[in-house]
C-alpha positions, -999 to 999 in steps of 0.1 A, spaced: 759 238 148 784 242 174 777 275 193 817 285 201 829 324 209 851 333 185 879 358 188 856 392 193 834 371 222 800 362 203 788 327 190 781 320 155 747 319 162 745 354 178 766 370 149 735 352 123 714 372 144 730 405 145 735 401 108 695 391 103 689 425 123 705 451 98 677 467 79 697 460 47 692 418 50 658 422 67 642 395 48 667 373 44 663 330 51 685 314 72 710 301 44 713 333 30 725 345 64 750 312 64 760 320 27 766 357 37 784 350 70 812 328 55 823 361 39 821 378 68 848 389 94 843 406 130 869 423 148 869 452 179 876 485 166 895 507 191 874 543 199 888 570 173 900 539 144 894 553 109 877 522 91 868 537 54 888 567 37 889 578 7 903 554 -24 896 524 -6 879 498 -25 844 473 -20 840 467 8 808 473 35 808 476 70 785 462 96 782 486 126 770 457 154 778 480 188 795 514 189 792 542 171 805 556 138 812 594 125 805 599 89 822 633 79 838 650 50 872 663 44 869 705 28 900 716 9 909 738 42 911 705 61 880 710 82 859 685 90 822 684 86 802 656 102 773 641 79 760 616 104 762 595 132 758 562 127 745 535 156 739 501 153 731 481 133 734 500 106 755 495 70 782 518 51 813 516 28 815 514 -9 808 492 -34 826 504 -67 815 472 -90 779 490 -86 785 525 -88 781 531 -47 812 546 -38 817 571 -2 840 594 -27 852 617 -6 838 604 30 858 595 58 846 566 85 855 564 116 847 549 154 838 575 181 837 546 211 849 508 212 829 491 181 821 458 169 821 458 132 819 427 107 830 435 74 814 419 44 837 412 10 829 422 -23 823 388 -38 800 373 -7 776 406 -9 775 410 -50 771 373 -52 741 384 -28 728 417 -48 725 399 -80 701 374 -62 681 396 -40 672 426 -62 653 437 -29 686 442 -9 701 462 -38 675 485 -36 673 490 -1 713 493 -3 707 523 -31 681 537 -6 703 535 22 729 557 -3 701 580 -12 696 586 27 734 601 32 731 618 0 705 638 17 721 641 48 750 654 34 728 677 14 711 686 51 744 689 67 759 721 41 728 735 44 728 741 79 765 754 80 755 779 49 725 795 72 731 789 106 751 797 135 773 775 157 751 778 187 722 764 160 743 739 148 751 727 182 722 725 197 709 707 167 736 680 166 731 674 205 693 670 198 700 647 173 722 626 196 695 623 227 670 613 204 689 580 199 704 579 234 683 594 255 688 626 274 725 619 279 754 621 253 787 600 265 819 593 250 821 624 229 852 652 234 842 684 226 862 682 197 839 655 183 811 675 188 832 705 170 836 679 141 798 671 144 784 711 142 813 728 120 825 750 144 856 749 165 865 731 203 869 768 216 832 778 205 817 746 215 831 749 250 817 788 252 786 781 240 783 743 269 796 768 295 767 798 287 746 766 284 755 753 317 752 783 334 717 789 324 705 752 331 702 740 302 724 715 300 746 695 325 783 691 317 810 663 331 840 650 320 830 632 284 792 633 293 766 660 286 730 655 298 703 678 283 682 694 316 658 716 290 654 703 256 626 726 247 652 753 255 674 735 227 647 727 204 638 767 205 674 772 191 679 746 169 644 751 151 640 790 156 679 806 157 661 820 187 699 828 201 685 852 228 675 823 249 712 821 256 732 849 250 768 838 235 794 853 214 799 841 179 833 832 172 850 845 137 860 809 131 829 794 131 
């Protein structure tokens, strides 16, 4: 097998191996991972790249580094992040089996490697492994819920819950530091607005809690966060709502 880069810097043998690591082929023999990769195609996504909107048709998405927002669209034009997607992890829609992201917007919060896999190389692959396609309709039933999670923490909570939240759900997958994101992005991420996120980091900042730089916030006192997040225990930090949360 000859072990070449190709154009997005990784051999054939180490995109078989990011493929084989994706919970969704976990299983899978080496031919399979052949079969599969002949229908595959990586490229570099620039940071802030929308990859899936709405109306587009099968295809799915192979997150291999970067990260990915998942949010909604409302009717107002706000957005409303569902989740944030590391790798390697699997989205986009596949309309020939009734898995479609109606409505859901994709899109690249840093530099990302992604591999996108065709309709006809991953149904020829569903109709022969029935244990993918259910692991692919369990991987749909998870964002369902997350979505589900996501309204019902703007319905009862405030922005400073909401915040804290979305930052605790970011360490936990990168540690104590969160780099890359504007505050806009984590604006998009809680439902609130830049102007309210940047209040509530500076109240934040000034009580210790967290430590802010330019793109990178590193949490100093997560029990402080966890307090809100859990509790809505907003006398732990004393900061104005704002009416257009």
């Amino acid at each position: 097998m000859v072990n070449r880069k190709d154009t997005v810097g990784i051999t054939r043998s180490e995109a078989l191996q990011l493929l084989a690591e994706v919970p969704l082929f976990r299983g899978l023999a080496s031919d399979e991972l052949i079969e599969l990769f002949r229908g595959v195609q990586h490229r570099l996504v620039p940071a802030k790249t929308l990859l899936h909107q709405q109306g587009d048709g099968s295809t799915l998405y192979v997150l291999k580094r970067g990260r990915v927002n998942i949010y909604r669209v409302t009717r107002s034009g706000r957005k409303i992040g569902v989740l944030v997607l590391t790798p390697p992890a699997a989205f986009g829609s596949m309309n020939a089996f009734g898995l479609e992201m109606d409505g859901e917007f994709a899109e690249t919060i840093e530099p990302s490697l992604v591999c996108t896999v065709g309709a006809p190389a991953l149904e020829s692959l569903l109709r022969r492994r029935p244990d993918v396609s259910l692991r692919l309709l369990e991987q749909y039933g998870r964002r369902i819920l997350a979505l589900e999670r996501r309204l019902e923490e703007l319905a009862a909570s405030t922005a400073e819950e909401r915040l804290a939240t979305v930052i605790l759900r970011l360490t936990d997958e990168a540690g104590d530091m969160i780099r890359g994101l504007t505050q806009d992005d984590l604006a998009d991420a809680s439902g609130t607005v830049r102007q309210t996120v940047a209040r509530i980091l500076a109240a934040w900042r000034n009580r210790g809690i967290v430590a802010v730089t330019r793109r990178a916030i590193r949490v100093l006192r997560r029990e402080v966060l966890q307090d809100v997040a859990s509790t809505g225990a907003s006398s732990h930090v004393a900061v104005q709502a704002s009416h257009s949360d």
